[in-house]
N, C-alpha and C positions, 0 to 999 in steps of 0.2 A: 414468422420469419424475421419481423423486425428485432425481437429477440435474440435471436442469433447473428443477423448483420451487427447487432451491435457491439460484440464480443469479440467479432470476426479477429481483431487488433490481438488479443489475448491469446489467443491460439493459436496468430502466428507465431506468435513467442515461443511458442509450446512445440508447436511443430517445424523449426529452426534447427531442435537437436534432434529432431529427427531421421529417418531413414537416406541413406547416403545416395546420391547418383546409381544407379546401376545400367548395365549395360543392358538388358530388357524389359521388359516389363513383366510384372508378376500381379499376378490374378490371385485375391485372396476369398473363399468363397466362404459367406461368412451367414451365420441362422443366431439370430434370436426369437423372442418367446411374444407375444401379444401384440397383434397389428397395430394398435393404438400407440403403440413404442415407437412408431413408423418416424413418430412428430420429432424425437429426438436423433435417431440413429442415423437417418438420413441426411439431415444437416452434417451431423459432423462425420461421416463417412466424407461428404462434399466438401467439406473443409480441410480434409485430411487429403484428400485427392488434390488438393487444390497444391498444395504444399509437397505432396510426395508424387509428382504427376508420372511419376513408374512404376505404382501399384495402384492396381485399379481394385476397389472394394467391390464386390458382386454380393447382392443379400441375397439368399434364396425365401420364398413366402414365410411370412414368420409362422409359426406356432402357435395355438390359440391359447395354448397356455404354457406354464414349465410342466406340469403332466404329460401333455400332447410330443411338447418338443422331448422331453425323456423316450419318450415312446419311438419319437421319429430316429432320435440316435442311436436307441440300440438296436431297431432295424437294419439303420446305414450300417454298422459295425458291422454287421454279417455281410450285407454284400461287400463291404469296402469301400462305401460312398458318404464318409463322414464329412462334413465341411472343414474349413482349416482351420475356423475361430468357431466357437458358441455360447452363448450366455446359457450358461445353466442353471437353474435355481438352487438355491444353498442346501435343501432339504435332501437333493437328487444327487448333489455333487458325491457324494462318497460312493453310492450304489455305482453313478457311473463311472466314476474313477477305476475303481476295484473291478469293472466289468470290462473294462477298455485296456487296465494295464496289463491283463493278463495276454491282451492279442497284441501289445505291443503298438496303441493308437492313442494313447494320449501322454502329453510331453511335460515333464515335469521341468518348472518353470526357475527351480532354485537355480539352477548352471547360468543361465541368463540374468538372475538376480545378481549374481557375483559377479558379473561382468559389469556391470555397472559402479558407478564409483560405491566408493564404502559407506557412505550416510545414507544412499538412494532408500534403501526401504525404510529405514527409522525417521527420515527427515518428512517422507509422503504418507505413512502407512503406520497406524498407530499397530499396536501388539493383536489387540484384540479382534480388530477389520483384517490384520493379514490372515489369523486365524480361521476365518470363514472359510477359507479356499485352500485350508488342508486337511490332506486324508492320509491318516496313516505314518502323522510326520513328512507329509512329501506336498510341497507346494503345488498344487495342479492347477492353479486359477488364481486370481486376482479380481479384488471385491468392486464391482462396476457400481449397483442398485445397491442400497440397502434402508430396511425400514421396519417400524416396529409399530404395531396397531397403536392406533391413536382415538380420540373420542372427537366425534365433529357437535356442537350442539348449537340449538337455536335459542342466543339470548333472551329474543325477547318473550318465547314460551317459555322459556325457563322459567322469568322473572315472573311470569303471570302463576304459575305454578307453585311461587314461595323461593323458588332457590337460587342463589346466588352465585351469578356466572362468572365471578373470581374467586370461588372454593367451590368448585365441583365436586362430589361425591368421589371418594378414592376405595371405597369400597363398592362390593355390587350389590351388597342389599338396601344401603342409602340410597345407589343409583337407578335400583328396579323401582324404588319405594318413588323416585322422582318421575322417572318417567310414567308412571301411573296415575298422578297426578297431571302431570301433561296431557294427559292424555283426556283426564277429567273435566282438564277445562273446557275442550271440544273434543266430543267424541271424534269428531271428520278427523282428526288429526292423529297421528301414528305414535306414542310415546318412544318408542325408541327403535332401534333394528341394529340386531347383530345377526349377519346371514349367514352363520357357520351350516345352518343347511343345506344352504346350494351353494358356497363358494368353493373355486373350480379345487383347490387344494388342499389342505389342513393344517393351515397356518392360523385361523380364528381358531381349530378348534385345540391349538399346541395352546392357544393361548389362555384357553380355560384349565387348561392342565399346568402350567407353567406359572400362573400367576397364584396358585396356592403352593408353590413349592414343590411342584413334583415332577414323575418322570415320566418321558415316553416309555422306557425300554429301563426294565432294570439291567447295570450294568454287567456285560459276560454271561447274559443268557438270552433268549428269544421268548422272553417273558413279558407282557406289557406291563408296564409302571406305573399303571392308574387301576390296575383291579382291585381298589382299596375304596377309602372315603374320598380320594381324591377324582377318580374316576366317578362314581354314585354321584357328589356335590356339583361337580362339571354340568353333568343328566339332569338336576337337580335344578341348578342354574338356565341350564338352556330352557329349560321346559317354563320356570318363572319370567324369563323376556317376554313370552307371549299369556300369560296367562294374569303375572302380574304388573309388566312391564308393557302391553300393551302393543304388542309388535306382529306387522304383518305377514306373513308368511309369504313373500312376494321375491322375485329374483334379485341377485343382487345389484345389480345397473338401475333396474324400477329403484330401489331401495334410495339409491344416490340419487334419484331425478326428484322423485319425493321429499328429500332433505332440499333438495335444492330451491324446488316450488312454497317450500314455508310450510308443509305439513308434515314432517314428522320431529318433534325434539332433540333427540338424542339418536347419532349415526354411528355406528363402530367400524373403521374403514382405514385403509392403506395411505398414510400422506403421500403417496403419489397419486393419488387422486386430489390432492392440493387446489392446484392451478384448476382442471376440473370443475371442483366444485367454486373458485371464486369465478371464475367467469360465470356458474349455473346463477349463482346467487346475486352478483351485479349490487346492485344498491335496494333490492326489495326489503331486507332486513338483516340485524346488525347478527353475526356469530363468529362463534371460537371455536378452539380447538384445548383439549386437556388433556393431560397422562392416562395410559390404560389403569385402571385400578387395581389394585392388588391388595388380595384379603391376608396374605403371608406377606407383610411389610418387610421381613428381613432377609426369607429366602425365596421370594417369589419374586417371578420374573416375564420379560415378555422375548417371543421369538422373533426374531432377525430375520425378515424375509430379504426379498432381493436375489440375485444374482453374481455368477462368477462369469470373468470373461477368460473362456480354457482356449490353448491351443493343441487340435488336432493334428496338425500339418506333417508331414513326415519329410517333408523336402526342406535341405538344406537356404534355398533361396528363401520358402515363402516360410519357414522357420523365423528368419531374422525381420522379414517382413510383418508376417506376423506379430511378434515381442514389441516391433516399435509401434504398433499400431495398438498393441494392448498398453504400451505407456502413455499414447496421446490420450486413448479415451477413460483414463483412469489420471490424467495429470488433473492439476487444482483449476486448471480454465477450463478443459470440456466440462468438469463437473459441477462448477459454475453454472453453463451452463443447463446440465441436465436437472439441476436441481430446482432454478428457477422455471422451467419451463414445467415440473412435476411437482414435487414437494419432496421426495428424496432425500434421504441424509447423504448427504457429501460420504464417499468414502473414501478421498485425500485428504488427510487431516489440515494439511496447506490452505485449503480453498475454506475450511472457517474463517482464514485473518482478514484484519481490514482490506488489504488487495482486492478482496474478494466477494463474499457471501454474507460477512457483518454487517456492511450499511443495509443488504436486501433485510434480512433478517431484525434489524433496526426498525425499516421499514414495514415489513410484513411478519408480527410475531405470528402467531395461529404458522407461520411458517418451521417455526424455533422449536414448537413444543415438543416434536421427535428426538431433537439433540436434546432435551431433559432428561431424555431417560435410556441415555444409554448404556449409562452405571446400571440399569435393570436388563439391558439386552443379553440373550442366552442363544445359542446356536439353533436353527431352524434345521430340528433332526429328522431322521431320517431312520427307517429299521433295516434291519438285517433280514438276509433273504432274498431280498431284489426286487421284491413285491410292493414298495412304499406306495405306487400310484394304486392299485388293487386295494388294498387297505385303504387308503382313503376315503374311495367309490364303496369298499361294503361299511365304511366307519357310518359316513354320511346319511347311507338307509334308516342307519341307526337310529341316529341324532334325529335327521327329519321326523322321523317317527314319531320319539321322544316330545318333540316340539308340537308335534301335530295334537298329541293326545289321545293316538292309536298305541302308544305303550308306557307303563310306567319307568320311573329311571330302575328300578329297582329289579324288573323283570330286564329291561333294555340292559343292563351295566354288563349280565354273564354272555347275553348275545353279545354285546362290542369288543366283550374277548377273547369270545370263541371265533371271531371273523378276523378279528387282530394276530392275534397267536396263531390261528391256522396256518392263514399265509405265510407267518414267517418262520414256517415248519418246509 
């Protein structure tokens, strides 16, 4: 909290051109995605209140994940008990767009863009962050969260290992080859972990497919993009973390408490878990943070996880209430501080400059390494169908599998397509 009091100055700035006197009060009922988020949204809902003391922010229980909360909205939609705001995850935004626009429950935010002076979106919101939050050419959301896997490693097992924790491996056969060794020099210790088999989404595993150039979805058909060498080398890949890379098969939260405690090398994990892991780690031992690697150096790339902040609201009052409430928590101060209190890349471009996030990022690089590579960031996609979370849940069986050593990638690659393409039949 002392984090946040100390900002408090910044965001009254912010919240000054904000929502006007009204003659009642308006209640804006509002869901995001992972309790843990609680740390950020809370505060600045409170801050927001504090400044606009005629709309009151109400959260309803967050959602344990963006999976979960997808699942809880397209329920609402049918009864008709959607909230008025919700962070949706970028992967999910287009299924629920396209599912919401056709019953007439979600608001396309360009009318309200033009209302605002002419610089607003090019002066806050770079080309490719506004991107995120459209479907179909139609602005539905505005980029809150965003981030792009990152590598956490343990200097000084590294150093014991041979390799040098100012050139990390940017390949993942150098990098399995390292963590192997880590792993060598005590067995108690984990060489690496990438927990694409039980993490809640399929955001590590876009990242195996993305980082050699390829596709989820060939474009204009219901075809997966990886039933090739690209999909097989992924299987390939996962299945060498734990055989040559040295990785436990453990959940993903274990995974992060492990890095933290000084036994495992090499972590592959969301910089929003940032702040996280520096408090986990404190002063026990010295580490960084590096680019995801990529074996296709000129078209490979990494997915853009994070969130959109959409409005469902149908009522004129909590419409407008709404919009201002989507510019406080997306101006260059709340993200300030969302940033420092996670590791998040900022998605006001504003809130890079000195004003702002430079001196932290001065301070705290291992904070910076996500804005390296966002000349590699690529859309956190999504299929067609409607079935993205389904797919995930039967992709994962898969992978686990694979990992485990109960199937080879070779036999696993035509089941991960037949569970893929089914669904989005």
């Amino acid at each position: 909290m002392k984090l946040v009091k100390k900002f408090l100055t910044g965001l009254t700035l912010a919240a000054t051109a904000s929502l006007s006197v009204q003659a009642q009060t308006v209640t804006l009922d509002v869901l995001y995605c992972y309790p843990s988020f609680a740390r950020f949204h809370e505060p600045l809902a409170a801050e927001y209140m504090k400044q606009n003391p005629n709309v009151k922010i109400q959260f309803r229980a967050p959602s344990a994940s963006y999976d979960e909360g997808h699942q809880v909205i397209l329920r609402s939609a049918v009864t008709n008990q959607l909230p008025d705001v919700y962070y949706a995850g970028f992967h999910l935004l287009g299924e629920m767009a396209r599912t919401l626009e056709k019953r007439n429950q979600i608001t396309d935010l360009s009318t309200f863009i033009k209302g605002e002076p002419a610089n607003f979106a090019v002066s806050n919101f770079a080309p490719r962050m506004m991107s995120l939050s459209q479907v179909d050419g139609k602005q539905y959301g505005m980029a809150f969260n965003a981030s792009s896997p990152i590598m956490y490693f343990n200097t000084e097992l590294v150093k014991k290992a041979g390799g040098d924790p100012r050139n990390m491996p940017t390949n993942w056969n150098d990098l399995i080859t390292l963590a192997g060794k880590i792993n060598a020099q005590n067995k108690d210790n984990n060489g690496m972990s990438y927990d694409v088999h039980a993490w809640p989404d399929d955001w590590l595993f876009q990242g195996l497919i993305y980082q050699q150039g390829g596709k989820l979805v060939e474009p204009g058909t219901k075809k997966a993009g990886f039933n090739n060498e690209v999909g097989l080398n992924a299987l390939k890949t996962a299945r060498r973390f734990v055989t040559d890379g040295k990785m436990q098969l453990v959940d993903w939260d274990q995974s992060r408490q492990q890095f933290g405690a000084g036994k495992t090398g090499i972590l592959f994990s969301t910089p929003a878990h940032l702040k996280i892991v520096t408090d986990m780690v404190g002063g026990k031992f010295e580490w960084g943070t590096a680019r995801f690697p990529l074996d296709n150096k000129t078209q490979g790339g990494v997915p853009t996880g994070g969130n959109a902040v959409v409005m469902l609201a149908k009522d004129p009052a909590k419409q407008k209430a709404a919009w201002d409430f989507i510019k406080f928590v997306t101006s260059p101060e709340a993200q300030k501080i969302v940033v420092e209190m996670t590791g998040y890349l900022p998605t006001n471009q504003r809130a890079l400059g000195a004003d702002y996030l430079a001196p932290f990022y001065d301070k705290n690089p291992n904070f910076r390494t996500a804005t390296t590579q966002i000349d590699k960031s690529l859309p956190w996609g999504g299929y067609p169908g409607g079935q993205s979370v389904r797919i995930w849940r039967a992709q994962r069986d898969v992978v686990a599998a694979v990992m485990r050593g109960e199937k080879t990638p070779e036999a696993a690659l035509p089941e991960l397509i037949k569970a893929t393409e089914g669904l989005m039949e």
